[in-house]
C-alpha positions as CSV (number, residue, x, y, z in Angstrom):
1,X,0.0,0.0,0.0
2,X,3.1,2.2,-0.1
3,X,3.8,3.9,-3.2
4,X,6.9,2.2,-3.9
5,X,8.0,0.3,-7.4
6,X,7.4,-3.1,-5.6
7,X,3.9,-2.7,-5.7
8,X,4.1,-1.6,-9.7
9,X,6.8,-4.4,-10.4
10,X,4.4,-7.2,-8.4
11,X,1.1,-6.7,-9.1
12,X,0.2,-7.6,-13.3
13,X,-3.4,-5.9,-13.0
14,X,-4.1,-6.7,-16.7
15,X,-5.2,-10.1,-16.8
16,X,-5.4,-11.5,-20.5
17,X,-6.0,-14.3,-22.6
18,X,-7.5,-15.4,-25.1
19,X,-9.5,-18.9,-26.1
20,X,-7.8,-21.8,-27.6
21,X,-9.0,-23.0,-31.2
22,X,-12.0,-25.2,-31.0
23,X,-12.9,-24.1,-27.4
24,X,-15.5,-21.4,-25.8
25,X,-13.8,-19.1,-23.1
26,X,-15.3,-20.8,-20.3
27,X,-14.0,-24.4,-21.7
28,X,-10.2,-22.7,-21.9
29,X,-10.6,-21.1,-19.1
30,X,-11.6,-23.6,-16.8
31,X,-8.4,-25.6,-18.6
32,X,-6.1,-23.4,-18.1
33,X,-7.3,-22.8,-14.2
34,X,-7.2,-26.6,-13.6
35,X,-3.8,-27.2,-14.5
36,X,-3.0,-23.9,-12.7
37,X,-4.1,-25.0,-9.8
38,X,-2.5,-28.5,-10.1
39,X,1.1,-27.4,-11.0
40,X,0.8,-25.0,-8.0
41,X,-0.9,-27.4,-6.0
42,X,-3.6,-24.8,-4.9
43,X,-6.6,-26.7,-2.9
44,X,-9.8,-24.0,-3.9
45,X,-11.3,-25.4,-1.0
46,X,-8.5,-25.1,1.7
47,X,-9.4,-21.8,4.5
48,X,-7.7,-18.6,3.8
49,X,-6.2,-18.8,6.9
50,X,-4.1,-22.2,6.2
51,X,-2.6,-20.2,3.4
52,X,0.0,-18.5,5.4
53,X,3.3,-19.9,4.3
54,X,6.9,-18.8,4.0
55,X,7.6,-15.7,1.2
56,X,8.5,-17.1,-1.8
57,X,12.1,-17.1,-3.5
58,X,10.6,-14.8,-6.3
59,X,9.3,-12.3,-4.0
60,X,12.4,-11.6,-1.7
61,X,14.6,-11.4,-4.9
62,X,12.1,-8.5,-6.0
63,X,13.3,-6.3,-2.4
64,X,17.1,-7.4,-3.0
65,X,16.7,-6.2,-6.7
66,X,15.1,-3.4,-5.5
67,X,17.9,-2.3,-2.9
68,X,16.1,-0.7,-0.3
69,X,16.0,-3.5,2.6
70,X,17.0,-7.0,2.9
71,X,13.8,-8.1,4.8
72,X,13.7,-11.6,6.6
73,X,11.0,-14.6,7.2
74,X,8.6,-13.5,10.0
75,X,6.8,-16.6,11.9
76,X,3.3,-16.1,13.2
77,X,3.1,-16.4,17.0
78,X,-0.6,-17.8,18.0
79,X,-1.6,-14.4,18.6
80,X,-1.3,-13.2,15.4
81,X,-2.5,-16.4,13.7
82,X,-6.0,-15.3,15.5
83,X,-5.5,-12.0,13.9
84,X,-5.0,-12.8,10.4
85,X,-7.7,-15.0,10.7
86,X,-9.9,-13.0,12.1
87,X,-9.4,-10.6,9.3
88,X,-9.5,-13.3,6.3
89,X,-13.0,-14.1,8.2
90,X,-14.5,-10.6,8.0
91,X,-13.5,-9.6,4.0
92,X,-16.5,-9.0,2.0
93,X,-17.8,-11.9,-0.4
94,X,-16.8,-11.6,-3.2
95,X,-13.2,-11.2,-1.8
96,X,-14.0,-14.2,-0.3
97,X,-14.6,-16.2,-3.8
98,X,-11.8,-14.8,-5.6
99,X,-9.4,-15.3,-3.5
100,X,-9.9,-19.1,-2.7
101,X,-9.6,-19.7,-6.3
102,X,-6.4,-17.6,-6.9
103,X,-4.8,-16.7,-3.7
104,X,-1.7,-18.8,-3.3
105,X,-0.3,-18.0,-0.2
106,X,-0.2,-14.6,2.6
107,X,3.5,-14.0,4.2
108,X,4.9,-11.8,6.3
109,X,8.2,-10.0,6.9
110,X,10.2,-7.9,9.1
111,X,12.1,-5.4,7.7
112,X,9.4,-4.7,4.6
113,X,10.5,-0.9,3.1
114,X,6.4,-0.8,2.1
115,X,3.2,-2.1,4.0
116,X,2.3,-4.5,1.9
117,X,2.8,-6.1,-1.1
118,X,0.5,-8.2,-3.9
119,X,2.2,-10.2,-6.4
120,X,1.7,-12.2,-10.0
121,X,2.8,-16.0,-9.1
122,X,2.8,-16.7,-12.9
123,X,2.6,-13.5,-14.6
124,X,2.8,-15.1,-18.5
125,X,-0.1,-17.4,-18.2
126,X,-3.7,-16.7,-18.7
127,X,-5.2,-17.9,-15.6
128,X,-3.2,-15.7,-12.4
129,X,-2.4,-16.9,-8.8
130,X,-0.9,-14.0,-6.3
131,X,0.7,-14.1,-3.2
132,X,0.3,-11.1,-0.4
133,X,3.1,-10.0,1.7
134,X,2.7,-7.9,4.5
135,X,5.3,-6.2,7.1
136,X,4.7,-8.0,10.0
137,X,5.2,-5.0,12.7
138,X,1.7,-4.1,11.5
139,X,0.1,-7.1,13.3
140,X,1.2,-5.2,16.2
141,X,-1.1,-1.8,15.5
142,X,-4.5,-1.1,15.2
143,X,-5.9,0.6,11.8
144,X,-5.9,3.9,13.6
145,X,-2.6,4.0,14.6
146,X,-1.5,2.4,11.0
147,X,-3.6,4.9,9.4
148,X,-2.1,7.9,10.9
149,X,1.2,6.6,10.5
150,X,0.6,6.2,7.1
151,X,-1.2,10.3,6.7
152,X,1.7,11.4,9.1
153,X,3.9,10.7,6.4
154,X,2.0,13.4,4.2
155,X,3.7,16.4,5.8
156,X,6.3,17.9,7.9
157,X,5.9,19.0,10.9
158,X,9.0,20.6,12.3
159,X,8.3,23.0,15.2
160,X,4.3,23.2,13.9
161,X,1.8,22.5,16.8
162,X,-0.4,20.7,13.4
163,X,-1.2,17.3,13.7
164,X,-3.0,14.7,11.2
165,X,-4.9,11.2,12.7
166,X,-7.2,9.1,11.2
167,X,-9.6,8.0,13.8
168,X,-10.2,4.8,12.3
169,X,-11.4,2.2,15.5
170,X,-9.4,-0.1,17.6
171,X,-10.0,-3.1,15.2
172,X,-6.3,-4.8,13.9
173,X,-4.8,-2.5,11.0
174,X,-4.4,-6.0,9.2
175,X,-7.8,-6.3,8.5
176,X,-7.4,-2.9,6.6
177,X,-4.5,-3.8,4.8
178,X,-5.9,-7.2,3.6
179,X,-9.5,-5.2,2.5
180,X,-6.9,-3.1,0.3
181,X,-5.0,-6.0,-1.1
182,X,-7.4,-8.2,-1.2
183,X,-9.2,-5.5,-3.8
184,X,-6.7,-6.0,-6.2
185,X,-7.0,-9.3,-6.5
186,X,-10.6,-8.5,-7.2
187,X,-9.5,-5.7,-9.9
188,X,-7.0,-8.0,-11.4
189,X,-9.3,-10.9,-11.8
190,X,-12.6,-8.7,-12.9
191,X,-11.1,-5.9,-14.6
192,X,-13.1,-3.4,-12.6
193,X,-10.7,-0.5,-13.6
194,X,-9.8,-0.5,-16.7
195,X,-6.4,-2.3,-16.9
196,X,-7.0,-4.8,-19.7
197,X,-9.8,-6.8,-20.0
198,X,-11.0,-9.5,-17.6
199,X,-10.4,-13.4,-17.6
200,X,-13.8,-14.0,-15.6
201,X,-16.0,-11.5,-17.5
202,X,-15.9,-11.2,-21.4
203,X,-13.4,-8.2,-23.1
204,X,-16.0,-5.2,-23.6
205,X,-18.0,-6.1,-20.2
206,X,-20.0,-3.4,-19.5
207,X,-18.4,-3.6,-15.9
208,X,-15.2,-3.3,-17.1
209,X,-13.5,0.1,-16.3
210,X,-16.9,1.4,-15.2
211,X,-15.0,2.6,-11.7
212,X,-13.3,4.7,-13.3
213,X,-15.4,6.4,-15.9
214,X,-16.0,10.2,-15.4
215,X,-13.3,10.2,-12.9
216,X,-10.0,9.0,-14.3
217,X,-8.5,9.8,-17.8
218,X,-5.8,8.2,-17.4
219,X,-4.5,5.4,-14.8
220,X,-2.6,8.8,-12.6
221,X,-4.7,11.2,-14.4
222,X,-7.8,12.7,-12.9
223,X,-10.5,14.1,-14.6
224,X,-10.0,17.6,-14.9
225,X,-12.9,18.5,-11.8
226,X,-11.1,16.6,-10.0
227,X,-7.6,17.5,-10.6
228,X,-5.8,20.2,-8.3
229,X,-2.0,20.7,-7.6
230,X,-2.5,21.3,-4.2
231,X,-3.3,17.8,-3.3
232,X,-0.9,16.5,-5.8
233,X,2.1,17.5,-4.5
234,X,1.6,15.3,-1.4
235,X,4.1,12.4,-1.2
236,X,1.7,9.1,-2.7
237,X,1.7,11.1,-6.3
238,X,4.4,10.2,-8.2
239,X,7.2,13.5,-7.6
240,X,5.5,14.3,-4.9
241,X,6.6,15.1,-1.6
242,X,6.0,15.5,2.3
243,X,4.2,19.1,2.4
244,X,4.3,21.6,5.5
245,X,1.8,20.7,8.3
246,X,0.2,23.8,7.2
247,X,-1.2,23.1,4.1
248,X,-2.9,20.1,5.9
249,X,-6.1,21.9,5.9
250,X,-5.8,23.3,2.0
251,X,-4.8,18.9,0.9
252,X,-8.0,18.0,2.7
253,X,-10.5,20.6,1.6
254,X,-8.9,19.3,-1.9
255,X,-9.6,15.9,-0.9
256,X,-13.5,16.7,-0.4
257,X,-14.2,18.7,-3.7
258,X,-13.8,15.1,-4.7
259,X,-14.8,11.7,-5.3
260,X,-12.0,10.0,-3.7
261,X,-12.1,8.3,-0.2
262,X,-8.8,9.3,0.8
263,X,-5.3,10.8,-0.4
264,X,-3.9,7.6,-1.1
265,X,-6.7,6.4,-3.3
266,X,-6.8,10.0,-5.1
267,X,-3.1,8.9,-6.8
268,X,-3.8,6.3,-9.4
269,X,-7.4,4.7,-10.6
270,X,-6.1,0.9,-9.1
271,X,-5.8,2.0,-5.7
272,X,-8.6,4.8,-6.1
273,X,-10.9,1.3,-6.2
274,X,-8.8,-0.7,-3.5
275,X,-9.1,2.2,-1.0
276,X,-12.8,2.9,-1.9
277,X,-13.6,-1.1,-1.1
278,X,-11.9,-0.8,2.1
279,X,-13.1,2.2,3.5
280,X,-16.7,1.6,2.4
281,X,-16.6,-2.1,4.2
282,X,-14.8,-0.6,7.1
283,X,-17.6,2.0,7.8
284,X,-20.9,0.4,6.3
285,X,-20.3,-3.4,6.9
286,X,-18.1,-3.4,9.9
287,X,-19.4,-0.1,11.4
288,X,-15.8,1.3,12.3
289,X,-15.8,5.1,11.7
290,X,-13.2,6.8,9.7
291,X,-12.3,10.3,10.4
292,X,-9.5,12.7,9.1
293,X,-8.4,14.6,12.0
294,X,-5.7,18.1,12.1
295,X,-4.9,19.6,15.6
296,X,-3.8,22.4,17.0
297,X,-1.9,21.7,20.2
298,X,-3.9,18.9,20.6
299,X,-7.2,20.8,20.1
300,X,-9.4,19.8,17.0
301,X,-9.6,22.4,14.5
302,X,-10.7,20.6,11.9
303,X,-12.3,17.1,10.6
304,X,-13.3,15.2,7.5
305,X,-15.6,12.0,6.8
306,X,-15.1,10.7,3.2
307,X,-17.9,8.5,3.4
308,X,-20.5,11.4,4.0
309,X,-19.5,13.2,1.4
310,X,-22.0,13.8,-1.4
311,X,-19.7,13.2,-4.2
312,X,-18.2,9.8,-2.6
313,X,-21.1,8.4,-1.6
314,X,-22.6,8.5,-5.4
315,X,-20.5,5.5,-6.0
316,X,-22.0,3.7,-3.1
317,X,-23.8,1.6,-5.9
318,X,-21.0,0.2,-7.3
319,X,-20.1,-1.8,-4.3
320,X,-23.6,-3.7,-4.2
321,X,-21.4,-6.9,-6.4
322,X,-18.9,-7.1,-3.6
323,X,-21.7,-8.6,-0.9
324,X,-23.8,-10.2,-4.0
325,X,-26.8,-8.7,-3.0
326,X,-29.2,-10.9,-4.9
327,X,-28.4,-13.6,-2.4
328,X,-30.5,-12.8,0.6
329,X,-28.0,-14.9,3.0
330,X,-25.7,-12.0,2.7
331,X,-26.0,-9.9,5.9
332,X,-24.7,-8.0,7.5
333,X,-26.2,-7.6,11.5
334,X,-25.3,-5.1,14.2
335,X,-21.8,-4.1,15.1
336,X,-20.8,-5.5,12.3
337,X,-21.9,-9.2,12.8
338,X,-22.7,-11.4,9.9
339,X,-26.1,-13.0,9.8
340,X,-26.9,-16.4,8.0
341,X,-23.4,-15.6,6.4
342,X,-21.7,-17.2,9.9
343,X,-20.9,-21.0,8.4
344,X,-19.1,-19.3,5.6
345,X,-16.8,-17.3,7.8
346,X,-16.2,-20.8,10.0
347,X,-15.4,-22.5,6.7
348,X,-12.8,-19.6,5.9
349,X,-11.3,-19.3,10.1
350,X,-11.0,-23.4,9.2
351,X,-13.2,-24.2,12.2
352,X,-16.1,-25.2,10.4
């Protein structure tokens, strides 16, 4: 979730392909997915949770090509089992679906220069598998404290009495950062911004880049309403940089003149929908708030909600196919609980 060329080099969000001779797409499709799945020995039907396994060879070579860090294998006390559980059990869905058929494996790291990172198991083939890997010291914060760490970085704020938080809940930041990953799977699987066409939905879906229509002309480029220099100088846009405390208040009145959920998903159309997803099923279906905070001296003097903004929540429609709505088992109860949806999320814990 860092904007760092890891997350460019390792996630392939156009996912192509077309049919072999003689066969319909699904036919080739569900060809090339079973022997996929058999030479990577993927079990569909194994929980999300037993995926956790050791980074792969291909992924640390990416940091050490990279030559930033030299991160190292992090092993899961039963703590923080519980807690990646926990948040595999509570992703939407559809997030659900997709990533028992192509989610190879979830690992984490210590000494990670980023968050998080999602990668292409077998980038040349048709029919994609990805592995997430996520800095383990975030197992140790909750979203709020991730959050602002994450805003903080936004500006400088030598000898200023300005500070940014996002008030964001006490629940595990990894549940945040899986929501975000997670989403990309989604997008690289469904082509729901336009990145190439999808494997799972025909070329020319009328799905297909529908995200980002109106908003994004290009995959960094706003639309021109939405586009403003003040905001784009902050650090997540490519050139940009950590801005003085003071212009804190300038970047967020930016922020709500548009349709974007939060600074980081206002810098390219891929994470504009990944940020969008996660927020949304962090306020609506979990009931967490999500707040943009700048003090004075520890004196709030000024607040945001991206989720009750008018022009954000006119894309509140496009989430309805994460949570299949046609399916009336989908629920979502009070504080966040899930209704007749419960035997699913014991299937995916692996208790059930």
């Amino acid at each position: 979730m860092c904007p760092h060329p890891l997350v460019i080099v390792g996630l392939l969000l156009s996912v192509s392909g077309g049919s072999a001779t003689g066969l319909s797409h699904d036919d080739s499709m569900g060809t090339q997915r079973a022997e996929v799945v058999r030479r990577f020995g993927l079990d569909p039907r194994s929980s999300l949770g037993s995926r956790v396994k050791e980074t792969s060879a291909a992924v640390l070579k990416m940091f050490e090509e990279a030559g930033r860090s030299k991160p190292t294998q992090h092993d899961l006390t039963e703590v923080e089992r519980r807690k990646v559980m926990a948040a595999f059990a509570a992703l939407p869905p559809l997030h659900w679906r997709i990533l028992s058929e192509r989610l190879r494996s979830v690992n984490f790291l210590d000494g990670m220069p980023n968050t998080a990172l999602t990668s292409t198991v077998n980038p040349n083939e048709p029919y994609r598998l990805f592995d997430i890997t996520i800095r383990a010291a975030i197992l140790r914060q909750s979203a709020s404290e991730w959050l602002t760490e994450k805003e903080r970085s936004c500006f400088s704020t030598a000898g200023s009495p300005l500070s940014v938080s996002v008030e964001a809940g006490k629940r595990d930041a990894i549940l945040f950062v899986l929501l975000h990953e997670a989403t990309h799977i989604v997008d690289a699987c469904l082509g729901i911004t336009p990145t190439g066409h999808s494997v799972d939905e025909p070329a020319g879906s009328e799905i297909a880049g529908s995200f980002a229509d109106g908003i994004w002309t290009g995959r960094i480029a706003p639309a021109t309403a939405y586009h403003d220099p003040v905001r784009e100088r902050v650090r997540f846009y490519a050139f940009g940089e950590p801005q003085p405390i003071g212009r804190a208040v300038s970047v967020y009145m930016s922020l709500s003149r548009t349709p974007f959920v939060s600074l980081y998903g206002s810098s390219n159309w891929s994470d504009d929908l990944a940020e969008y997803v996660a927020v949304y099923h962090w306020t609506e279906a979990l009931k967490q708030p999500y707040r943009i905070v700048i003090r004075n001296a520890g004196t709030e003097m000024f607040h945001y909600e991206p989720m009750t903004s008018e022009l954000v929540r006119r894309r509140v429609g496009r989430m309805a196919r994460f949570y299949d709505r046609k399916n009336e088992d989908v629920k979502y109860g009070k504080n966040g609980k899930y209704g007749k949806y419960e035997a699913m999320i014991r299937v995916n814990l692996g208790t059930g």
